[in-house]
BALOBA-1460 file (C-alpha; in Angstrom, 3 decimals):
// residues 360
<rec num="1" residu="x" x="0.000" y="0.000" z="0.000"/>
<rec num="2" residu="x" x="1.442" y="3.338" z="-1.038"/>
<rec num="3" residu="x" x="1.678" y="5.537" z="2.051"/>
<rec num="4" residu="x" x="0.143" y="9.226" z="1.327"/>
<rec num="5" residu="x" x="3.329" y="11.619" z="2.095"/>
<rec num="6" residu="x" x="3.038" y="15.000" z="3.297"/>
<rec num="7" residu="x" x="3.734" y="18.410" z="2.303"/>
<rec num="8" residu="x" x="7.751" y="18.963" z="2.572"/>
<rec num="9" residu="x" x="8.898" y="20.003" z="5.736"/>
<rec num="10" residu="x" x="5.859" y="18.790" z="7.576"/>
<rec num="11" residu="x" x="7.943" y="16.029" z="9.098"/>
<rec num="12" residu="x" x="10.940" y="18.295" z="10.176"/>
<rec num="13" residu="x" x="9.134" y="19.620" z="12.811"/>
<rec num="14" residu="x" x="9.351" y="18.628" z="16.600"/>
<rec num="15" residu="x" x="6.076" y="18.462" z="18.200"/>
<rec num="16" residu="x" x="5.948" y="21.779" z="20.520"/>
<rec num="17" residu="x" x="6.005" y="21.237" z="23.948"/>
<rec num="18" residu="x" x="3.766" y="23.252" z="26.386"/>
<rec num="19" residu="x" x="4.661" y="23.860" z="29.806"/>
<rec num="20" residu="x" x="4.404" y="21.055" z="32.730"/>
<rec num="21" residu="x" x="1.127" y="21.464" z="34.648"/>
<rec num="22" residu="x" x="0.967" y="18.078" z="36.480"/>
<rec num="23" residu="x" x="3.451" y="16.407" z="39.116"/>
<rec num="24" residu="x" x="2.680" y="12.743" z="40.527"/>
<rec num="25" residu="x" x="2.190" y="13.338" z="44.058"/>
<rec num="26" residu="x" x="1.088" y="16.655" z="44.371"/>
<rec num="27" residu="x" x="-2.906" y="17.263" z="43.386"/>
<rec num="28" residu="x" x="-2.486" y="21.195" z="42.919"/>
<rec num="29" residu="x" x="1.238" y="22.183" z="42.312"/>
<rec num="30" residu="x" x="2.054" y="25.286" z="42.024"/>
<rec num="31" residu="x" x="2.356" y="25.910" z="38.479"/>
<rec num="32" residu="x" x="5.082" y="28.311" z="37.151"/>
<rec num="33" residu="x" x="5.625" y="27.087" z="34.191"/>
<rec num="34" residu="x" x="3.570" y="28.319" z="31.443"/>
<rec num="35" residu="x" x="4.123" y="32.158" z="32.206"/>
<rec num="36" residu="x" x="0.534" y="32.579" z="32.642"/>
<rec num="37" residu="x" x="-0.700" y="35.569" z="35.173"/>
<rec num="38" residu="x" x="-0.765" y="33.904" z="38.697"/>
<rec num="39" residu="x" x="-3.838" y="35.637" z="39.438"/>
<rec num="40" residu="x" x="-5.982" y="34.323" z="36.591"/>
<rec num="41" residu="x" x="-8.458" y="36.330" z="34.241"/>
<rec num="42" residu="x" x="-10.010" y="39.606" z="34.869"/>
<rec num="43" residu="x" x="-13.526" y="38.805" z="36.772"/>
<rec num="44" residu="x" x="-15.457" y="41.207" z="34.228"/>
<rec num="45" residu="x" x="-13.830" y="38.565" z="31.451"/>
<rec num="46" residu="x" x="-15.349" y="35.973" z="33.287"/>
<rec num="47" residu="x" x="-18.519" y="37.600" z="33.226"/>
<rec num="48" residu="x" x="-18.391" y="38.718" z="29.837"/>
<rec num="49" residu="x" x="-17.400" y="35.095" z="28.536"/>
<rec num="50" residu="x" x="-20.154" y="33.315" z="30.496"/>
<rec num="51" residu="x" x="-22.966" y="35.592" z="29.375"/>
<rec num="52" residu="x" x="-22.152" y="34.247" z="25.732"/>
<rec num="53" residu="x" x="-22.605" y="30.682" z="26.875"/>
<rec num="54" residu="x" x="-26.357" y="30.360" z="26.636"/>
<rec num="55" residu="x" x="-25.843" y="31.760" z="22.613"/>
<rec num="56" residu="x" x="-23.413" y="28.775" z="21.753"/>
<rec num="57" residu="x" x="-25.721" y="27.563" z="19.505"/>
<rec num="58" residu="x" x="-24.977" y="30.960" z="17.367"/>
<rec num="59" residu="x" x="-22.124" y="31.278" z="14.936"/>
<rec num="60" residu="x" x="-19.632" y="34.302" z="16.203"/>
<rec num="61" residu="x" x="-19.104" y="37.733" z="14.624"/>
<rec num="62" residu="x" x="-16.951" y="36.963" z="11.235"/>
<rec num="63" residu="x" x="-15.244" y="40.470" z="11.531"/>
<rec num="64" residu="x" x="-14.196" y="41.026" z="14.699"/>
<rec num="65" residu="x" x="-14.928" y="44.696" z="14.897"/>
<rec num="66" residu="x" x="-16.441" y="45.050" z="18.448"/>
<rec num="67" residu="x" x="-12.502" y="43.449" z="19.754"/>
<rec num="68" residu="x" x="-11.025" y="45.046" z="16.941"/>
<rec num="69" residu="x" x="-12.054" y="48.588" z="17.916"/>
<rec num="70" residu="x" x="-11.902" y="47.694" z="21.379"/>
<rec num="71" residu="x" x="-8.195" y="47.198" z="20.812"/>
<rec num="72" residu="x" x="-7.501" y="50.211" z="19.114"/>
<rec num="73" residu="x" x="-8.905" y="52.372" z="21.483"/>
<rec num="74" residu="x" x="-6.894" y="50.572" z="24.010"/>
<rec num="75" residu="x" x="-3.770" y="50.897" z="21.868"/>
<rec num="76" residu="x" x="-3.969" y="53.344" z="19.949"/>
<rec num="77" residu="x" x="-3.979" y="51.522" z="16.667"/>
<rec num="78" residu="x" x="-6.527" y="51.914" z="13.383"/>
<rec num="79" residu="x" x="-8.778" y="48.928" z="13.979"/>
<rec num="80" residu="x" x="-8.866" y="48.453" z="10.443"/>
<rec num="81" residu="x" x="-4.991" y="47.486" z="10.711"/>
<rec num="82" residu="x" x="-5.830" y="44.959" z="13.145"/>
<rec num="83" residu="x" x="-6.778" y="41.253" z="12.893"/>
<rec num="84" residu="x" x="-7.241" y="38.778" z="15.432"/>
<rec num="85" residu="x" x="-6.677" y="35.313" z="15.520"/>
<rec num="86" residu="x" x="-6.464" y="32.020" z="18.003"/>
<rec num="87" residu="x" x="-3.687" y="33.724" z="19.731"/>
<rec num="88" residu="x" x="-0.893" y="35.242" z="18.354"/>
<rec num="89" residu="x" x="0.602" y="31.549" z="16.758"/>
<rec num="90" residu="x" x="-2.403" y="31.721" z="14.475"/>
<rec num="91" residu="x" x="-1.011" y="35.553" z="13.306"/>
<rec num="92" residu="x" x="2.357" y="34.104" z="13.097"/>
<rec num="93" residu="x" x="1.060" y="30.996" z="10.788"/>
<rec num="94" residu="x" x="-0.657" y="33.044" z="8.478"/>
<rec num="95" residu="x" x="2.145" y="35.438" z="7.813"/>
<rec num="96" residu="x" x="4.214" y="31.834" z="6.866"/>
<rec num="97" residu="x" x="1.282" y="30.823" z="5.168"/>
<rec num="98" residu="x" x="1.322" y="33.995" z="3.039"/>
<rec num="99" residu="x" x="4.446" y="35.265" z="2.667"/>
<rec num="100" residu="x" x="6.780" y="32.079" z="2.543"/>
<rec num="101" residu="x" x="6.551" y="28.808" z="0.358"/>
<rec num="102" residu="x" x="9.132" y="26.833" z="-0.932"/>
<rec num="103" residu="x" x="12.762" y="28.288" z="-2.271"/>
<rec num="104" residu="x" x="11.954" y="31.077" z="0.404"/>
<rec num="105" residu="x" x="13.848" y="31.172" z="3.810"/>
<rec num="106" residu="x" x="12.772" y="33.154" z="7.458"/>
<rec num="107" residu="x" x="14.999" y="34.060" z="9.914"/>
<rec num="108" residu="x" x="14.621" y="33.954" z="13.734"/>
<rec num="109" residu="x" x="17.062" y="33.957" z="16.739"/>
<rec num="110" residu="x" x="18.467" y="30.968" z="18.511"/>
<rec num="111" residu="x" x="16.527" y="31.275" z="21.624"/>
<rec num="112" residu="x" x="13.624" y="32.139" z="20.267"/>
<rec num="113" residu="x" x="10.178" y="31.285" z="19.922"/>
<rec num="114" residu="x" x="9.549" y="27.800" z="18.614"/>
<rec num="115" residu="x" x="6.614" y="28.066" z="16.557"/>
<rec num="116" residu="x" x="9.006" y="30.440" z="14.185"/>
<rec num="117" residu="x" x="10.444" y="27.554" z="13.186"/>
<rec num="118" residu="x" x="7.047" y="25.233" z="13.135"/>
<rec num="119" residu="x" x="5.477" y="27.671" z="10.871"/>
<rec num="120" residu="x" x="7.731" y="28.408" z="8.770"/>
<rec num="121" residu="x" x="8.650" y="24.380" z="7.892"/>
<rec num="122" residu="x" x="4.772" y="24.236" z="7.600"/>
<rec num="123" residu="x" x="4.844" y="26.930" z="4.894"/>
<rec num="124" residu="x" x="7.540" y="24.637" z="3.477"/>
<rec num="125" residu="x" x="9.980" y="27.449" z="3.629"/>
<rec num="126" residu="x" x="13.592" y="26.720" z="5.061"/>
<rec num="127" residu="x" x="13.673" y="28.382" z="8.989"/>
<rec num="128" residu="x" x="17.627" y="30.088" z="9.339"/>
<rec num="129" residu="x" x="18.736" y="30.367" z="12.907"/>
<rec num="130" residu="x" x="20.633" y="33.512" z="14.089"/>
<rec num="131" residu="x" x="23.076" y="33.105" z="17.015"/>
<rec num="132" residu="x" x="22.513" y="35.617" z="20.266"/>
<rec num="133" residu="x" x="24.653" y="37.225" z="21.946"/>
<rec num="134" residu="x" x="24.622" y="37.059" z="25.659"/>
<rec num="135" residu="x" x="21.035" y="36.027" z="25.439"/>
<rec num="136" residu="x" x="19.649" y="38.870" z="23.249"/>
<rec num="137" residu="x" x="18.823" y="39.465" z="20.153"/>
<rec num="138" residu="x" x="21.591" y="40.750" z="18.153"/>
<rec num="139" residu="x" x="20.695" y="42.831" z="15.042"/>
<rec num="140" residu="x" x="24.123" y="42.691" z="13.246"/>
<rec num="141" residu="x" x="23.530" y="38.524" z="13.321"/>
<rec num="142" residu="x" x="20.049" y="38.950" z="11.857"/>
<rec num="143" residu="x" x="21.055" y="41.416" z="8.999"/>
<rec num="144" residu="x" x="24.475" y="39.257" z="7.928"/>
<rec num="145" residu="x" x="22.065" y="36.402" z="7.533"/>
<rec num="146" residu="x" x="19.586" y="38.216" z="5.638"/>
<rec num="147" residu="x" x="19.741" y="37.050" z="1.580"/>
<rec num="148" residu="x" x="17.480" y="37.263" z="-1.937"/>
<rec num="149" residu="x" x="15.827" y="34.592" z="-0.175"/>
<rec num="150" residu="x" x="14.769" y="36.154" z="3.147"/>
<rec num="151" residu="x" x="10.718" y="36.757" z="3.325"/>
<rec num="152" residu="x" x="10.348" y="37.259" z="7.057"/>
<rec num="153" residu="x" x="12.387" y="37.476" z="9.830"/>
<rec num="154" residu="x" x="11.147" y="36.448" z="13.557"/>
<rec num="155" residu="x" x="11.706" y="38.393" z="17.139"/>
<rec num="156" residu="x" x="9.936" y="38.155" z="20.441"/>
<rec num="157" residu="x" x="10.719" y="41.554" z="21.900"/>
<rec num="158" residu="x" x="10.823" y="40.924" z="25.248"/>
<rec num="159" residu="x" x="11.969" y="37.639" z="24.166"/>
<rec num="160" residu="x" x="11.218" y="34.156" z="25.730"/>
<rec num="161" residu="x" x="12.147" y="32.588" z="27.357"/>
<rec num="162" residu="x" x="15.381" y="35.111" z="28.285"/>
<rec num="163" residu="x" x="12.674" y="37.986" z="29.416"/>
<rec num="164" residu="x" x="15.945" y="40.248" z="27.577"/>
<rec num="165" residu="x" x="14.343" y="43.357" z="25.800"/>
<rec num="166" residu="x" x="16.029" y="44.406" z="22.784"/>
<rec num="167" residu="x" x="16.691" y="48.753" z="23.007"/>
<rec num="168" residu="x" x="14.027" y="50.293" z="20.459"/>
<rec num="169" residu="x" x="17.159" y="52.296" z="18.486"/>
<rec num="170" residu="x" x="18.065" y="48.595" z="17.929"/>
<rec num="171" residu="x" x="14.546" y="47.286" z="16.726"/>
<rec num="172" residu="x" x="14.589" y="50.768" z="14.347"/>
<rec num="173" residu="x" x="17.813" y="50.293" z="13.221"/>
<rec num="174" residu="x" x="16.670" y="46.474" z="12.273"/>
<rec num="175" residu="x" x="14.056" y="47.540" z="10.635"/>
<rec num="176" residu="x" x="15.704" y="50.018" z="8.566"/>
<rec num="177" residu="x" x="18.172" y="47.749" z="7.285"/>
<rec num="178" residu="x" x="15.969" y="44.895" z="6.129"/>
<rec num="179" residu="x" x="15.169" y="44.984" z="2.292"/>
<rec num="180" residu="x" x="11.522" y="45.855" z="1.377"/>
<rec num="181" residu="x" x="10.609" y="42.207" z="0.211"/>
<rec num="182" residu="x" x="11.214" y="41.061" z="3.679"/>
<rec num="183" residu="x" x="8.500" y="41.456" z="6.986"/>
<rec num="184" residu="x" x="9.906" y="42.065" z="10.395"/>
<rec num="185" residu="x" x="7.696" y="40.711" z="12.879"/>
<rec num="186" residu="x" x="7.827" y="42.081" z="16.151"/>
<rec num="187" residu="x" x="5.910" y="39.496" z="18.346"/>
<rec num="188" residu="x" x="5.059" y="41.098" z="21.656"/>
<rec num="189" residu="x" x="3.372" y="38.543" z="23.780"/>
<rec num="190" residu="x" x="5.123" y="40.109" z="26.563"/>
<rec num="191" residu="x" x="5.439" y="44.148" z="25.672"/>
<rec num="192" residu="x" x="2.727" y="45.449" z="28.253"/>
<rec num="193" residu="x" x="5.042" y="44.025" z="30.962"/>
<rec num="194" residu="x" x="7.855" y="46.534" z="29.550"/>
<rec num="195" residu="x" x="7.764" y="49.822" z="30.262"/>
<rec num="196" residu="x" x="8.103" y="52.470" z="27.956"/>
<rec num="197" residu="x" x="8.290" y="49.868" z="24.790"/>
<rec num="198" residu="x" x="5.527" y="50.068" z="22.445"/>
<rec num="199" residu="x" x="5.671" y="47.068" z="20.933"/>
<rec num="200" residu="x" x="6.796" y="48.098" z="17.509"/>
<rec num="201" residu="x" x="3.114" y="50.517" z="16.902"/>
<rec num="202" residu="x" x="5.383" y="53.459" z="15.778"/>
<rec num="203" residu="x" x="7.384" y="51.014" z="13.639"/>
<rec num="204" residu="x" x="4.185" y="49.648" z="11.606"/>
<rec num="205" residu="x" x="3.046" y="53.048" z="10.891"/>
<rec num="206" residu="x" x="6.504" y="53.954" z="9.310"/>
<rec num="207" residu="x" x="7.765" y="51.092" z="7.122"/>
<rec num="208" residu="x" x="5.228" y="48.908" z="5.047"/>
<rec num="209" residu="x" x="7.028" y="46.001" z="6.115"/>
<rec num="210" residu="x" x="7.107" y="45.744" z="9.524"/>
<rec num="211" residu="x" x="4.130" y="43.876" z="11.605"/>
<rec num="212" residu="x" x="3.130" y="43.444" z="15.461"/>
<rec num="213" residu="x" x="1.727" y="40.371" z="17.115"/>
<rec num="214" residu="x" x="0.110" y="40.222" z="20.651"/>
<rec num="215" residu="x" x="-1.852" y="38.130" z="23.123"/>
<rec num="216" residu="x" x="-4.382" y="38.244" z="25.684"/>
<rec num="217" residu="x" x="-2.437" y="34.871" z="27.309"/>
<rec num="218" residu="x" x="-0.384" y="37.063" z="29.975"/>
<rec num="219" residu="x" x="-1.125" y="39.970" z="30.895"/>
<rec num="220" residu="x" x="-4.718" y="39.267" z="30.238"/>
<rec num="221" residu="x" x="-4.962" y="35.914" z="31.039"/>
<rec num="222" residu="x" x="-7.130" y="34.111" z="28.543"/>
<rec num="223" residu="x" x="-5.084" y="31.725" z="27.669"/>
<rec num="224" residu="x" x="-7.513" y="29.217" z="27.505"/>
<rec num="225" residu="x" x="-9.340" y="31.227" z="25.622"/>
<rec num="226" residu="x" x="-6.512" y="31.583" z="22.705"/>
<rec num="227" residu="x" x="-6.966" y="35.129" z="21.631"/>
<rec num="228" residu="x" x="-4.303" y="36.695" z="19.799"/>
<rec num="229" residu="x" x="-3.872" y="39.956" z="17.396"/>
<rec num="230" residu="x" x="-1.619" y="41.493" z="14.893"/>
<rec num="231" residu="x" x="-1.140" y="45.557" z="13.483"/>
<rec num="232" residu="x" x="0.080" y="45.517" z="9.968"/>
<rec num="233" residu="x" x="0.133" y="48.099" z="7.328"/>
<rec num="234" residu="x" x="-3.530" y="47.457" z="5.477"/>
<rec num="235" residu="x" x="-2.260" y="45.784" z="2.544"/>
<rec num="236" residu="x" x="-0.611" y="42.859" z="4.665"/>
<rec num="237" residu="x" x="-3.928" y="42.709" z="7.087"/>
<rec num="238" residu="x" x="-6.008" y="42.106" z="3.783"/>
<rec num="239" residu="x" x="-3.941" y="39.566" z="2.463"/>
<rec num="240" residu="x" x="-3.930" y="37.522" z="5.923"/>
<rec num="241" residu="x" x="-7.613" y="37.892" z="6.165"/>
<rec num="242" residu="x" x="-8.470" y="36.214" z="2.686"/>
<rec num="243" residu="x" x="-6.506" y="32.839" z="4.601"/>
<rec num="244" residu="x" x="-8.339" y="33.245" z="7.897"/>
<rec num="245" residu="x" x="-10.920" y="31.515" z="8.839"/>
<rec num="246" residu="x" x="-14.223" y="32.932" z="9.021"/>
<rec num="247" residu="x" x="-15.005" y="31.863" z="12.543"/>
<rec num="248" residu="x" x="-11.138" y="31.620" z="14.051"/>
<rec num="249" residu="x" x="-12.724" y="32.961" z="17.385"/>
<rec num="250" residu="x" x="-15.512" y="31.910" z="19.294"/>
<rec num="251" residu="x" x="-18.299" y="34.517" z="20.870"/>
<rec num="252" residu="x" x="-17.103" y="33.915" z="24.128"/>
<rec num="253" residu="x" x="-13.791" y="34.770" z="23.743"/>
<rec num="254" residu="x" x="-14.181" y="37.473" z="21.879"/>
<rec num="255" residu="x" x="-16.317" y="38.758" z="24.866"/>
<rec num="256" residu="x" x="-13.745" y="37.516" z="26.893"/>
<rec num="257" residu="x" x="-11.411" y="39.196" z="25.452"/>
<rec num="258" residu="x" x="-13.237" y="42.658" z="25.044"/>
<rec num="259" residu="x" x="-13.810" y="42.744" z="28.627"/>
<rec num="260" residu="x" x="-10.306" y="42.273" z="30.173"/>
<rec num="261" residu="x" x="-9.351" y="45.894" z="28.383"/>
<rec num="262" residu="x" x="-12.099" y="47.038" z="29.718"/>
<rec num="263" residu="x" x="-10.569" y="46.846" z="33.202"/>
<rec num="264" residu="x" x="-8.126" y="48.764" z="33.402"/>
<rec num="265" residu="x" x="-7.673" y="48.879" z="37.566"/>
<rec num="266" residu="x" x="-7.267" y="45.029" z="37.281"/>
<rec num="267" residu="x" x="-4.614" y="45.458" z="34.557"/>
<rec num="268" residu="x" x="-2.836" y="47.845" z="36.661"/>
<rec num="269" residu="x" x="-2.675" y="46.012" z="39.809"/>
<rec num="270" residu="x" x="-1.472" y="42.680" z="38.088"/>
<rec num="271" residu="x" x="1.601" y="45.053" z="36.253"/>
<rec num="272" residu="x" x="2.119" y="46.832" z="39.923"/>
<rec num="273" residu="x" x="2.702" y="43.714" z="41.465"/>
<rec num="274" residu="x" x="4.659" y="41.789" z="38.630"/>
<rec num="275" residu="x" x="7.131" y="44.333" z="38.328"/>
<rec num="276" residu="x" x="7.468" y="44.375" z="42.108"/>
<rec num="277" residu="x" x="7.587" y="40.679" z="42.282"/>
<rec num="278" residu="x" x="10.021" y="40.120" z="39.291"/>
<rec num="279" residu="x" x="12.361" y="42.586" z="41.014"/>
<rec num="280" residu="x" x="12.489" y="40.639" z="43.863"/>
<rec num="281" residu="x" x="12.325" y="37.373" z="42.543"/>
<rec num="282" residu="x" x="15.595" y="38.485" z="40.375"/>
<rec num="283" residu="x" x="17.521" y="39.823" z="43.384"/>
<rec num="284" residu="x" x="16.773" y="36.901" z="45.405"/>
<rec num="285" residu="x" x="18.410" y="34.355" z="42.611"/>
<rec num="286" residu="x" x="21.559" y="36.599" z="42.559"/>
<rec num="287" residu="x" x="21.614" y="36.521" z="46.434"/>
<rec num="288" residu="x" x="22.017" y="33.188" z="46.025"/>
<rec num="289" residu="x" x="25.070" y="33.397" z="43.243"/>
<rec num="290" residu="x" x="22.886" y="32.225" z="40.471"/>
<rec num="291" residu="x" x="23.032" y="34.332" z="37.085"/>
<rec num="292" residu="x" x="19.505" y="36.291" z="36.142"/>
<rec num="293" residu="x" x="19.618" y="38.888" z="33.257"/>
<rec num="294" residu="x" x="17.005" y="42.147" z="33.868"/>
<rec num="295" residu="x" x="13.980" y="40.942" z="33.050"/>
<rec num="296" residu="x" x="11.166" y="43.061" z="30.718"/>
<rec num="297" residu="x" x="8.420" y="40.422" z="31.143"/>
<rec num="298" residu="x" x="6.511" y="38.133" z="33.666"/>
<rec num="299" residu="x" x="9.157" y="35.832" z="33.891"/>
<rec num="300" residu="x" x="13.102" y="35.387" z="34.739"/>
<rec num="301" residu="x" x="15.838" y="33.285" z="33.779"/>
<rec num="302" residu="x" x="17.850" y="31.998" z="35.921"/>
<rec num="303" residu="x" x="21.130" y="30.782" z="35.020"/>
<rec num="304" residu="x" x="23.327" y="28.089" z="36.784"/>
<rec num="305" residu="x" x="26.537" y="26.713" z="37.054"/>
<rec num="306" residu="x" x="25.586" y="23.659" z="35.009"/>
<rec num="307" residu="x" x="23.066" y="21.593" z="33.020"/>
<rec num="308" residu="x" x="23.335" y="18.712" z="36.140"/>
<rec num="309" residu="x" x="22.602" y="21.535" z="38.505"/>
<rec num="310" residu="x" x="19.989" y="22.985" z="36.628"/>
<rec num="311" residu="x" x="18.283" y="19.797" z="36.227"/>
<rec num="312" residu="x" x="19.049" y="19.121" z="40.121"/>
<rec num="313" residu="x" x="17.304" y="22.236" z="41.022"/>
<rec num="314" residu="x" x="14.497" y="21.711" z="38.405"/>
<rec num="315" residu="x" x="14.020" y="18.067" z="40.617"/>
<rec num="316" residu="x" x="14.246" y="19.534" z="43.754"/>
<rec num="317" residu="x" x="11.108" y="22.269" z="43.379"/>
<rec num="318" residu="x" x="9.269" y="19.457" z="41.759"/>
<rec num="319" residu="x" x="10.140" y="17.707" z="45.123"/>
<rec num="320" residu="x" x="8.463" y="20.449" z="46.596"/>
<rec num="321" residu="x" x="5.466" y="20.694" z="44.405"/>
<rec num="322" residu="x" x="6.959" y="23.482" z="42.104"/>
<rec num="323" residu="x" x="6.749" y="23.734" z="38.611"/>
<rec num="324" residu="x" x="8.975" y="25.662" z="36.439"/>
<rec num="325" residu="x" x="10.189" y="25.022" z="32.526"/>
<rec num="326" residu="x" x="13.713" y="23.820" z="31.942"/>
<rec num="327" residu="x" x="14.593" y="25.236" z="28.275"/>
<rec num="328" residu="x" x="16.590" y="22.453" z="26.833"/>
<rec num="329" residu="x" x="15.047" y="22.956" z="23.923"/>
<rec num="330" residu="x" x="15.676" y="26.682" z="23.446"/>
<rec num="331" residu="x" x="19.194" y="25.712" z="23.912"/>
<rec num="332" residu="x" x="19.811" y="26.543" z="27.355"/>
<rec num="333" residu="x" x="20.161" y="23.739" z="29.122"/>
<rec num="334" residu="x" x="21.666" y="25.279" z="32.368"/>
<rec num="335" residu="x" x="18.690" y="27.341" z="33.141"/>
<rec num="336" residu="x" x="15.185" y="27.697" z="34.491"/>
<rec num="337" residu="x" x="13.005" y="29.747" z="33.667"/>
<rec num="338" residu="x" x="10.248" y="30.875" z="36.507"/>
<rec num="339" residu="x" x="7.256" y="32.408" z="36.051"/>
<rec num="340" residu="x" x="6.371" y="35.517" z="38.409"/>
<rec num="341" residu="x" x="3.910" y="34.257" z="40.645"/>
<rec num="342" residu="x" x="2.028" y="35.910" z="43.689"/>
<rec num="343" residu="x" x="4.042" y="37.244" z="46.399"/>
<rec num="344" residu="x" x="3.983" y="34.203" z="48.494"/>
<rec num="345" residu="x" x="4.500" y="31.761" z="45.179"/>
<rec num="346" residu="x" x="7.985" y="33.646" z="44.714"/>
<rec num="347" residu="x" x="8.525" y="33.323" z="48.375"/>
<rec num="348" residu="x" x="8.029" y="29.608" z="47.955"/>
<rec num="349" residu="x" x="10.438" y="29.305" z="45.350"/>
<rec num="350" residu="x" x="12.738" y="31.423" z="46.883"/>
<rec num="351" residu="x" x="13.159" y="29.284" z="49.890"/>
<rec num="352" residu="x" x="13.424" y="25.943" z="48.008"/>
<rec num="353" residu="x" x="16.133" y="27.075" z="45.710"/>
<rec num="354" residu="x" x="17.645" y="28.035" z="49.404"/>
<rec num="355" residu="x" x="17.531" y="25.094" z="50.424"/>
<rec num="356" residu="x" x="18.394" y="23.398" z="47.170"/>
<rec num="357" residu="x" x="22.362" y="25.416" z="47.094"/>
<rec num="358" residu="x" x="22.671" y="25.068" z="50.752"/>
<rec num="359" residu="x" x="22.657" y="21.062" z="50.461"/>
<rec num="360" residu="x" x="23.748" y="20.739" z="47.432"/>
């Protein structure tokens, strides 16, 4: 029997893998693994979501515009520019989908998001990697590696899972010095957690190549909702909507999602206390000798001595019914990366990884 082969490139790609959220022993561990905000989705989200419940048996709004406006009045953006999809991985497929084939090549950075690389072997383009330096995204790299064939070119900005935040003369000089047949996304699943970085907006009104993706997974946290969004010059937003699905998002989380920027004393408080917690959860790692770069998101890295350590300390908060993500597979295999959790989740993980270097 002849066997029915894929599209090329299909079976090049490693199946992604999501962040731990169950430990044998422990019925509720504390979960800091998936970078998701520790104190769960606005309650007027909830509201709004549940309300559309009783409707499931309609089909949702094809358009988007009640989100889509909501979101530019939120951001400042021309909702026209603006199209939402199942998170920002569904923005970042359709721009492979559309932009990249065969013969074509993208670029993205060696620690950087892995569904770069999915997408762009789905598209059955060829995905370059671009070393780092110290962790961050290094512009000279990307633009050496940029050639006839280059279509789009990949950064998370701050990234993940390094939480490093690239200087916007850097992202402007990066975007000045790619050639007009090639996009620059900017994806910005973490950008409301850095201050004074817009994400890229300024960028996409300037050059007619340049394109923003965010979520509502973090900040917001919907992301079991999966609602994403990207700002494009027009003429890229109406070539990704004539590949999108008509119904991408359901009713409820586009009331979901509506809702949560609607609430903007909720959104506050959860940025007040990240950035308070993040600071603290960084000085506490260094207190104990292990490396942590400045982190611009709700998340930190921290760096040790070894891969055996890491992987001793990964073991030992599991021991104690904590959860983090060890990023072998962004090529850091000495490191952990924590999500910021409440005040007394840090706490916790401060005082294991205490106890994990003093017996160690």
């Amino acid at each position: 029997m002849t066997q029915i082969a894929p599209q090329p490139g299909i079976m090049d790609i490693a199946l992604y893998q999501g962040g731990q959220s169950q430990l044998a022993g422990h019925a509720e561990p504390l979960k800091l693994s998936s970078n998701e905000n520790p104190f769960g989705p606005s309650p007027m989200a909830v509201t709004a979501a549940t309300a559309e419940l009783a409707a499931m048996h309609r089909y949702p709004s094809t358009d988007h515009q009640a989100l889509r406006q909501a979101i530019g009045a939120t951001y400042d953006v021309d909702p026209a520019q603006v199209i939402c999809g199942v998170g920002s991985d569904e923005i970042i497929h359709f721009l492979c989908q559309a932009y990249a084939g065969p013969g074509d090549e993208v670029i993205h950075t060696e620690h950087g998001f892995a569904m770069y690389r999915i997408s762009t072997l789905a598209a059955g383009a060829t995905p370059i990697e671009v070393a780092e330096t110290e962790r961050c995204v290094d512009v000279d790299a990307i633009l050496a590696a940029v050639t006839p064939a280059t279509r789009l070119v990949f950064i998370a900005n701050p990234a993940n899972p390094t939480g490093t935040l690239l200087p916007m003369d850097e992202v402007t000089r990066l975007a000045a010095g790619l050639p007009e047949s090639c996009i620059l996304v900017l994806d910005g699943a973490y950008v409301e957690f850095a201050e004074g970085y817009d994400g890229g907006r300024a960028l996409v009104a300037q050059y007619d190549n340049v394109v923003m993706t965010r979520t509502f997974s973090k900040l917001y946290g919907l992301g079991g909702l999966r609602v994403g969004w990207g700002y494009a010059p027009l003429p890229v937003i109406e070539v990704l909507n004539r590949i999108r699905g008509p119904f991408n998002l359901s009713a409820q989380a586009l009331a979901g999602a509506e809702a949560a920027l609607q609430d903007v004393d909720w959104v506050a408080d959860c940025l007040r206390i990240n950035a308070e917690e993040r600071s603290r959860l960084c000085g506490g790692l260094r207190q104990l000798g292990l490396g942590c770069d400045e982190s611009a998101a709700n998340f930190v890295l921290a760096r040790f001595a070894s891969e055996a350590e890491a992987l001793g300390a990964d073991q030992h908060l599991k021991d104690q019914g904590i959860i983090v993500r060890h990023p072998r597979s962004y090529k850091l295999p000495d490191c952990l990366r924590i999500t910021v959790g409440r005040p007394e989740d840090n706490s916790r993980v401060l005082a294991a990884l205490t106890t994990f270097k003093e017996t160690a």
